[in-house]
N, C-alpha and C positions, 0 to 999 in steps of 0.2 A: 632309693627306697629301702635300700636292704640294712643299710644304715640305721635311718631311720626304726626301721623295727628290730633292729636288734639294741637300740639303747631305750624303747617303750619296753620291751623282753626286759631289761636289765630294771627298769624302775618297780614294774609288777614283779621280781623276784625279789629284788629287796624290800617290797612294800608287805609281802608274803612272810618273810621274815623279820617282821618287824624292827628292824633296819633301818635309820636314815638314809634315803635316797642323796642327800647332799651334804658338804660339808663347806662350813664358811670359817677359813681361820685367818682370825684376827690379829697381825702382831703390831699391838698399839705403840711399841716400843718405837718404830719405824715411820717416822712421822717421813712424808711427800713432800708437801707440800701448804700452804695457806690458801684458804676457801674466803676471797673477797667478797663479800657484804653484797657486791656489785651482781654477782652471775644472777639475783634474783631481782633484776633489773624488769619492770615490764612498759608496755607500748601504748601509747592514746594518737589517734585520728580520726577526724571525720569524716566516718564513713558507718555507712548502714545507722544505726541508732546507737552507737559508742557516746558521742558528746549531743547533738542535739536528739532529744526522745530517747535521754540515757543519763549517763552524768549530769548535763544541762536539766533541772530541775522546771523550765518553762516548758509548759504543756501544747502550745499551740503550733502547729506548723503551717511552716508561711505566714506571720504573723503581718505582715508590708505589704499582703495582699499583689505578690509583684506574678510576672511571668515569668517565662523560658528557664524556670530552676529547676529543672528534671531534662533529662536526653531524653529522648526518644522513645528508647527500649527501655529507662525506666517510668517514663509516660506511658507506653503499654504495659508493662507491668501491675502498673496502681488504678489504672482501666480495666485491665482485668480480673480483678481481686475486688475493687468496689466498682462495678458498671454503672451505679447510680449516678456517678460522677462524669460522666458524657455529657447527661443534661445538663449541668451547671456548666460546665463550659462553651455549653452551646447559646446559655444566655448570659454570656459576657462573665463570669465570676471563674477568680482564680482558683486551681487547684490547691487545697481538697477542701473548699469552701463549698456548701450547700445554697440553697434558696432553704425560707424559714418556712414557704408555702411554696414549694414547686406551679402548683396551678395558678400562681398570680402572675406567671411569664416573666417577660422582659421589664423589672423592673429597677435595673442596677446597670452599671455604664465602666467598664473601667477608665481613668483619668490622667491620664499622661501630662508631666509637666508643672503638675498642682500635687503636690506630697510631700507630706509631713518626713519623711522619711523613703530611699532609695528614689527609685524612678516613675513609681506612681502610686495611687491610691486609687478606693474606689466610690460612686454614689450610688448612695441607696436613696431610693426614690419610692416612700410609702403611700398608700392610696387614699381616696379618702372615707375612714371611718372604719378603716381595718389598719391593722400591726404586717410590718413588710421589715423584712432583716433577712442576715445569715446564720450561718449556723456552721458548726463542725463538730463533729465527730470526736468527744476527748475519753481518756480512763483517767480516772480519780483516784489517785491513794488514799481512799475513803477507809483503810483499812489500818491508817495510822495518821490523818487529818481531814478535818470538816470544814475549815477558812483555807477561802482561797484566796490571795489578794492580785491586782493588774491594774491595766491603763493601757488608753489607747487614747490617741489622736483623731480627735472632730473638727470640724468644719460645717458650720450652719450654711447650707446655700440659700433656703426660703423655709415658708413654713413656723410650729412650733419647736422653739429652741428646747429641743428634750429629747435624750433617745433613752436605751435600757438595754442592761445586761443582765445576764441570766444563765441560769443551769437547767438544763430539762430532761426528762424521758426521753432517752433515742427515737425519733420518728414520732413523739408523741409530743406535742410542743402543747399541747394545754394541760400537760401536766409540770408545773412550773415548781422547781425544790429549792429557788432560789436566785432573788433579783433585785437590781437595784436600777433607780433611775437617776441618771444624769441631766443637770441643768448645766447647758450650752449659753455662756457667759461672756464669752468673744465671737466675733465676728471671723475671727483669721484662726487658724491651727492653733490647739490650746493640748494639752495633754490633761486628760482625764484619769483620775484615778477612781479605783471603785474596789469594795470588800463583798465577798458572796460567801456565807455561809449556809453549807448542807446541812438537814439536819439528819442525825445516825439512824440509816437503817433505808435512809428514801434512796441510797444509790446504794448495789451490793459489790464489793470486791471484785472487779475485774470483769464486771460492768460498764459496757457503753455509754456514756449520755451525752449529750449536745450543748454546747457553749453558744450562745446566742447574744448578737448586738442588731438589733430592730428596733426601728420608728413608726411613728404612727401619725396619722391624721393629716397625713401631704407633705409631712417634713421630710426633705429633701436636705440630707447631710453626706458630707466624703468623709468618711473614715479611712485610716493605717496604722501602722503600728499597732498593735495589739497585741499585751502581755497579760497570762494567766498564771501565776507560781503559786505552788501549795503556801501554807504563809508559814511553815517550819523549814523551809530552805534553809540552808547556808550560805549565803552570800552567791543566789543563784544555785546553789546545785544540791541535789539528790543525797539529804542525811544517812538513807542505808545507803547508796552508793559508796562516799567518805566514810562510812563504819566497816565496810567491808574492806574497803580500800587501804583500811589503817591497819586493818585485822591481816593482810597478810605481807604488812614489815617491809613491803617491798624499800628496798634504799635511792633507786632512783627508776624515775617515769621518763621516757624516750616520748619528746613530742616531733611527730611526724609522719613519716609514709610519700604514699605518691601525689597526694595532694600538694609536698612541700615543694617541688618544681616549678610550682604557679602561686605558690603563696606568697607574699607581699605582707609581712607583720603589720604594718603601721595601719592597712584596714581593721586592724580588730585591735585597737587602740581606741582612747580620747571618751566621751558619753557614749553611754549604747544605746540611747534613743536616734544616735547620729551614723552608728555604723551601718554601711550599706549592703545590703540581702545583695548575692551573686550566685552563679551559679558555680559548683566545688566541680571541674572540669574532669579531675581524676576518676571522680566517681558519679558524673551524670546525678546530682542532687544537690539541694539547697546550701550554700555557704552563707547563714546568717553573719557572721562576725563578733558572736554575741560574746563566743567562749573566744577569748584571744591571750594573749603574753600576760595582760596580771589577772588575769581568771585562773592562768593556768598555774601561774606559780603560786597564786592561794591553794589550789587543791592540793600544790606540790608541798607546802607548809600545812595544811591540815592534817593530811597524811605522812608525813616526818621523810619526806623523800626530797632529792635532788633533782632540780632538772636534767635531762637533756636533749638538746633538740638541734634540727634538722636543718641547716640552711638552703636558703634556695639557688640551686646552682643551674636551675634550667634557664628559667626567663629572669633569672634575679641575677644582680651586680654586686662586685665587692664592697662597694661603698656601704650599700644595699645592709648586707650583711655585717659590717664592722659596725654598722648602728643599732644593729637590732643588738649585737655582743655587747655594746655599752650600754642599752637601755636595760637591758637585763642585769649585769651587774652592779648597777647603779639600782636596781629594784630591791635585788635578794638579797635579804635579811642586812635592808641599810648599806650594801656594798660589798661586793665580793670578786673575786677572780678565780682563773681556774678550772671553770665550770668544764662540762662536758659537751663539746662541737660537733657536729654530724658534718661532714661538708659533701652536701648532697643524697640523695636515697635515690637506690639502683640507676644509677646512673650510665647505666650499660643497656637501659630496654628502653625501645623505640616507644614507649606507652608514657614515657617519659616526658612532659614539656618540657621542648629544647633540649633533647639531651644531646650532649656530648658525643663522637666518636673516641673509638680507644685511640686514634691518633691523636685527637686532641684532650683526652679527660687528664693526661697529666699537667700540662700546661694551666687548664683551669682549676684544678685542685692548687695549683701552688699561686696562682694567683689571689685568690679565696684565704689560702693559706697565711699569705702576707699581709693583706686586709686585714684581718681579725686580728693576726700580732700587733699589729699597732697599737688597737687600742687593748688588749690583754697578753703582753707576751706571756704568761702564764695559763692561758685557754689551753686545753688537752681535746686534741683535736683528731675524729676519725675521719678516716679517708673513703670513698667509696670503693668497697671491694667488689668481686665478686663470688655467687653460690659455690658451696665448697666441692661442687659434685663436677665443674668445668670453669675452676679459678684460673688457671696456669696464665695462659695470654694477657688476659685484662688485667691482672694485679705485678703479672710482668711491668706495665705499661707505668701503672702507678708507682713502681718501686723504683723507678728512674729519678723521684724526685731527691729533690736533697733529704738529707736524714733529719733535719728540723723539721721539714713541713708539715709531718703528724706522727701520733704516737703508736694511732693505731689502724688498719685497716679491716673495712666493715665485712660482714658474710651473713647473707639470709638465707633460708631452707623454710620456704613455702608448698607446700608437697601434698597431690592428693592422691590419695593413700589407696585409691583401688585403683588406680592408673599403674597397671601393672603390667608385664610385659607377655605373661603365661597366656595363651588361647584360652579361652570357657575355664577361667581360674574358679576354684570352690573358694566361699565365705571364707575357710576357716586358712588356706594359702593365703590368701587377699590380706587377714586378719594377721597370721604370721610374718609376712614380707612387712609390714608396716612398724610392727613392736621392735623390729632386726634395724628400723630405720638408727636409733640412734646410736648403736653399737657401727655399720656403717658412717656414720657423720663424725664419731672419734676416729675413724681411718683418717678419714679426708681433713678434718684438721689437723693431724698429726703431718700429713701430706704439704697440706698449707703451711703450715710452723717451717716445714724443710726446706719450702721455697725462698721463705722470709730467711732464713740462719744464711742460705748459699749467697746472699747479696752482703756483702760488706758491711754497705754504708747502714741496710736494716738491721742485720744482728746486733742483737742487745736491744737494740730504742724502739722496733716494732714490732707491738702483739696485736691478736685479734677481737674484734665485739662483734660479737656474734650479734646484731641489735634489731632481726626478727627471727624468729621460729614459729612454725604453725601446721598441725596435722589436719587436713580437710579432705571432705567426699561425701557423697552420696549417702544421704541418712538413713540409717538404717542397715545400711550395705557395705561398712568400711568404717574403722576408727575413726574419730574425727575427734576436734576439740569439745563439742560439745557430748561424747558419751562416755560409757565407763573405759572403752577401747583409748580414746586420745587421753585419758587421764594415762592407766599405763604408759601412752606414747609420752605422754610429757614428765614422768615419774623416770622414765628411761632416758629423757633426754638431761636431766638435772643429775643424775648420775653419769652423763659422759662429764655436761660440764664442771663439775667437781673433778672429775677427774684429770682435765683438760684447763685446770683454770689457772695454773700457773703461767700459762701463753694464753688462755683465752680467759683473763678476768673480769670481761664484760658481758655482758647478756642480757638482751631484753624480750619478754616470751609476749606473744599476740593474742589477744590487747589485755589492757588494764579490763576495761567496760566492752562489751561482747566477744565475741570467738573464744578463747580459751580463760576467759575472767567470768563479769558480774554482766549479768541481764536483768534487762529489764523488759517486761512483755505486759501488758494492760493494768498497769502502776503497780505490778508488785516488783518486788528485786529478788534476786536471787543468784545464786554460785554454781556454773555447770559442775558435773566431778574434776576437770581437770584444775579448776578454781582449787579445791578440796587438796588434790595431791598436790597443788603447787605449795599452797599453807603448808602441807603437813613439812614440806618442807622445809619454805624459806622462816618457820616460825621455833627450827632445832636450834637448839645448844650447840652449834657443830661450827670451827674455824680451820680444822688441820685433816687434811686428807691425812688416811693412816693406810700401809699395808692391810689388802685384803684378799685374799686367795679363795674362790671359789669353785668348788669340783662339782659339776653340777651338768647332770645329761644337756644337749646341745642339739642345734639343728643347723642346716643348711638352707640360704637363700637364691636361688636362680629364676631369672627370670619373671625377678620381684619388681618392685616399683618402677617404675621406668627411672629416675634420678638418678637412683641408685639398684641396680637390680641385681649384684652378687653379694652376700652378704654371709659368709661360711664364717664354720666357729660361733653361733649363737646361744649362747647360754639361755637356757631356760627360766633358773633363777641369776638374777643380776644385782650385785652388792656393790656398794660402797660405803667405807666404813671413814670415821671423822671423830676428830676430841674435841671437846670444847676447851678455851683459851684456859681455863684454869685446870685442867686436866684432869679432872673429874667425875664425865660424863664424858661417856664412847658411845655413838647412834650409830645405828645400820638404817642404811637403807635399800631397800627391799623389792623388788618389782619380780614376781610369776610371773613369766610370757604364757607358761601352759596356759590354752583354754578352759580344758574340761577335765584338768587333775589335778589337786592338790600336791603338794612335794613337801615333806618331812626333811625337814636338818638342823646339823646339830651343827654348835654355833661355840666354835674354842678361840679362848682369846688368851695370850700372851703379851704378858709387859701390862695388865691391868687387873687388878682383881677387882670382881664384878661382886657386889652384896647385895645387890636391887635391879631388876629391871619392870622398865612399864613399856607399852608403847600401844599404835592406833593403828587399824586398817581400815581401809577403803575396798569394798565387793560389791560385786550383785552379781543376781543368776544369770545376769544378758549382759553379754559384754557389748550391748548396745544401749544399756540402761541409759537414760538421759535423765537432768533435771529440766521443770520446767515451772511456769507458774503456778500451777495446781498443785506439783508435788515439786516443793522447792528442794527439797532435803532428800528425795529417794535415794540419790546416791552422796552418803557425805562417812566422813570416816564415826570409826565406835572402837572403843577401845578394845583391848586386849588381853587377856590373862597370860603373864610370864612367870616363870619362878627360874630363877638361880640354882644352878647344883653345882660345884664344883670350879665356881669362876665361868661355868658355861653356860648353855641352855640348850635345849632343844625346842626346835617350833614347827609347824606344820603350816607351811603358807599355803594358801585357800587356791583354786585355780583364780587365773585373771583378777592378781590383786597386787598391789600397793601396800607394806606395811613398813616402819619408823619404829625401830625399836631403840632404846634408851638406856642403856646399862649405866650405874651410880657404884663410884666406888666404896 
């Protein structure tokens, strides 16, 4: 503590004598190292509403009207949040499907065995002289489209050959904004297509309404499949998703997670009228198949990025995976090799399907290993590592293999950030031990690098991919990815790995679409801040770590995060500085730990003369500020007044901010 106040003593005397409290110098002359393209690598799986009710631009969930696609506790979950939904399942209909009239009872059957698609479908059995359907609950991007276009699969059992689809008032079903009726012109499963335009102003922005398909006058039809897309999609998905997505440059997208364990590509392959709805076992939620291998690598070619993805090494076989390697380079862009191989995701946790023991995870990585050479001996292939905070044993086990069998081995750092280890910790510890996390995580890679140099056959041919990161906890009460606190966390983490990227040139930050990317909440889109600080970064002029010294008051960590809970030597302000390829243009980049003080410094650079600088910051007054759909932009950066004096500057970084400064010579 005494410490502590005697370098807050030293900031308010020099802030008193108007004095720069820090100083950053720059000697551009002293280039590091190269800053590959790659560290701003980011993450896609399905999980929570990242691809379906996210990227996936189809509105409906559960579209195959099937069962048992939620666990349990996420059954109670969406029980609890919408209770309405008891009753409908009490009269046969699938979650989160409504009755169109609750009071007309049991008039729907589900149908095993007869389905247009997966395992079953369901009948709707209308009354006579009244309208009998379902209904769900959708949000309309009414706020950038009025047509909607879909298709579903009928089946006339009796009755008039005719049903209808429609858009309505939430809970108000004779208030109708738009409908069409279908003529039933086979006897057997037919695929029905149908256009529904809103007109502007009858549904408001991030507003509720009800998707409806009901029959009337005793016809008795099975329906499934059921598709709603706004009719400005791109090829199935979400245009501001893919605008945002392209807006932050990322070079390549990691497809995978814990789902890859149990994934089996070739289901999300061939028609998608044919792929089968299952249940995503990792995550206790719907696996429709909709989004699969060439969905993915359209988004990958829309947005100007590279794949890379995750094979399955739990319940999956090499064979398995040497085909899924050649359907893909036989995909991308007419033929390619090369690409980038996961082989396998944490393969060291029991949460894992099939995972491996460390007695055995060597063995299966080089059998994996030799599979995919076959058909790419030129695949660059990661190995599964383990967290950098207790790698030593398990990446022991992996480095036994031959020095062929991959390039690189993997490290994730999932961490929630007020799981800390201080009894009755205050906000503002809780908040410090978190920002000190990524100054910590360059320890421990540096640690890791050591392990890899002391093995022979690894020195030289194996470095690290770092290919998840992610700061999470308790809203409101702890940095996380989605507030101003996890933007610093991730502004601090993109300065280790620049600084680290000469042995750690890979990196993929969690995810592309929710946690620390793009949301999407009742059809609008939007960028948490830590989205913001990730741009601000991976969108610089910057290729060459450059010397950078910074003196700048510090703090100590103990008994901070649990992962990592010592953390001494923590600079308050954290720099790393970078040229661009043409040497032109010197960026700092900039992260204040302080919470509640601003820090003045003065910025001398050597080996560049400086004639111009711009640059952008990221703040708010709560370092818990959040974006969200209402306020999609509360926290996004604004630019900055610099001026030049002498080749230098001085600047005054705000508390708890993020600022990209730009020097032009």
């Amino acid at each position: 503590m005494r410490q502590i106040a005697i370098i807050v003593g030293l900031l308010f005397s020099a802030a008193a004598y108007g004095q720069p409290e820090a100083t950053i110098e720059v000697n551009a002359g002293r280039v590091l190292h190269a800053i590959p393209r790659t560290i701003y690598g980011t993450f896609l799986e399905p999980i929570g509403n990242s691809i379906y009710g996210g990227l996936w631009a189809q509105i409906l969930t559960n579209p195959s009207f099937e069962d048992n696609l939620w666990s349990a506790g996420r059954t109670r979950q969406m029980l609890t949040q919408r209770p309405e939904l008891v009753e409908s399942s009490n009269i046969g209909l699938p979650l989160p499907w409504q009755a169109l009239d609750a009071a007309q009872g049991w008039r729907y059957e589900p149908r095993w065995g007869d389905a247009a698609n997966s395992a079953r479908s369901l009948l709707i059995m209308a009354l006579p002289g009244k309208e009998t359907g379902v209904r769900q609950q959708v949000y309309l991007p009414v706020h950038r489209v009025l047509r909607y276009t879909g298709a579903l699969y009928a089946k006339p059992v009796s009755g008039p050959l005719e049903i209808q689809v429609s858009v309505r008032k939430r809970n108000h079903p004779e208030q109708v904004f738009a409908k069409q009726s279908i003529r039933l012109t086979s006897k057997d499963w037919a695929r029905q297509a149908f256009t529904l335009q809103v007109a502007s102003g009858d549904v408001a922005p991030g507003e509720p309404a009800d998707f409806v398909i009901s029959a009337s006058n005793e016809t008795r039809v099975l329906v499934d499949q059921a598709f709603l897309f706004p009719a400005d999609n791109v090829d199935g998905m979400n245009p501001e998703m893919i605008e945002m997505a392209r807006a932050l440059r990322t070079p390549v997208v990691r497809f995978g997670g814990n789902y890859t364990s149990g994934y089996h590509w070739r289901d999300g392959i061939g028609p998608m009228d044919q792929r089968v709805t299952m249940l995503n076992q990792a995550w206790g939620m719907p696996e429709y198949n909709h989004f699969g291998t060439d969905e993915f690598l359209r988004f990958c070619q829309l947005i100007g990025a590279e794949p890379q993805i995750a094979l399955n090494l739990g319940d999956g076989a090499p064979p398995e995976a040497a085909d899924w390697v050649r359907y893909v380079d036989q995909k991308w862009k007419g033929g390619a090799s090369g690409l980038l191989w996961e082989l396998g995701n944490e393969l060291w946790g029991t949460f894992q399907i099939g995972y491996p023991t460390e007695a055995r995870v060597a063995d299966r990585t080089a059998q994996f290993s030799a599979g995919v050479r076959k058909v790419d001996p030129r695949a660059r292939l990661i190995a599964t590592g383990q967290d950098p905070d207790h790698f030593e044993s398990w990446n022991a086990a992996q480095l036994t293999n031959a020095s062929d069998a991959f390039q690189y081995l993997s490290t994730h750092f999932v961490v929630g950030t007020a799981e800390v280890l201080r009894p009755n910790p205050s906000p503002e510890f809780i908040a410090q031990a978190a920002l000190a996390l990524p100054l910590g995580l360059e320890r421990q890679l540096r640690a890791m690098k050591a392990q890899i140099d002391a093995d022979p056959k690894a020195r030289g041919r194996v470095r690290i991919a770092f290919t998840e990161w992610l700061y999470t906890g308790p809203a409101g009460r702890a940095p996380m990815y989605n507030n101003l606190g996890g933007a610093l966390c991730a502004a601090g983490m993109l300065n280790t790995l620049m600084r680290v990227a000469d042995f750690t040139p890979i990196s993929d930050m969690t995810g592309l679409v929710e946690f620390g990317g793009i949301w999407q909440k009742n059809g609008r889109v939007y960028g948490v801040p830590a989205y913001w600080a990730f741009r601000m970064y991976s969108t610089a002029d910057a290729s060459r770590v450059v010397d950078a010294q910074v003196k700048s008051p510090q703090y100590d960590v103990d008994e901070g995060v649990r992962r990592i809970p010592t953390i001494h030597g923590v600079p308050y302000l954290d720099v790393t500085a970078a040229l661009n390829a043409a040497g032109d243009k010197l960026t700092l980049f900039c992260v204040n730990r302080e919470l509640s003080r601003e820090i003045r410094a003065a910025v001398r650079v050597a080996g560049f003369e400086a004639k111009s600088a711009r640059g952008q910051q990221l703040t708010a007054a709560d370092l818990y500020a959040v974006n969200d759909d209402a306020n999609p932009q509360k926290v996004a950066p604004a630019a900055v007044a610099l001026s030049v004096t002498g080749g230098g500057l001085e600047h005054t970084f705000p508390a708890r901010s993020v600022t990209v400064i730009e020097l032009t010579r």
